[in-house]
N, C-alpha and C positions, 0 to 999 in steps of 0.2 A: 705892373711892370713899367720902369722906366725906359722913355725912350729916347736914344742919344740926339742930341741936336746939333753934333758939331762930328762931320768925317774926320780920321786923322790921313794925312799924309803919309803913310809910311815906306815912302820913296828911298829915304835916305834917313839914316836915326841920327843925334847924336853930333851934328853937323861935320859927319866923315865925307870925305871926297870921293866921287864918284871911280868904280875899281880901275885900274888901268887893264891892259890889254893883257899884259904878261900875266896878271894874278886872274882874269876870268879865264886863261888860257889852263893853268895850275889848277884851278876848282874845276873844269869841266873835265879834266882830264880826272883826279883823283873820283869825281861822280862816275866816269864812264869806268875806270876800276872798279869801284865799287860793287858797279850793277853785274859786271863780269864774274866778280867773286862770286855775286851771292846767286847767280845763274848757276855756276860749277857745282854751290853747294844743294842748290835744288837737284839738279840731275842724279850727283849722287846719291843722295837722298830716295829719290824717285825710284833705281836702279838698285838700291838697301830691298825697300821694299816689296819692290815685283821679284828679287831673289829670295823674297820669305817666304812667298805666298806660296803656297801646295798648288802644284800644276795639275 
């Protein structure tokens, strides 16, 4: 196996400029949707299956 001899940086790719306030504001908010959705769709999910089961 080869082994690297040089870390990369991957701070920043690409030499884009670091995000402004407004666009980490927009990404944090679309992630916290996100995780909202996909909470609602486990519960229901969870609630499918406990109405399957024979009581």
């Amino acid at each position: 196996m080869k082994n690297k001899l040089k870390e990369l940086n991957v701070d920043s790719i690409g030499g884009q400029a670091p995000l402004t306030k407004e666009e980490e504001l927009v990404i944090s908010a679309f992630i916290k949707a996100n995780k909202e959705k996909l909470k609602i769709g486990k519960s229901r999910k969870t609630a499918r299956l406990k109405s399957a089961l024979p009581a």
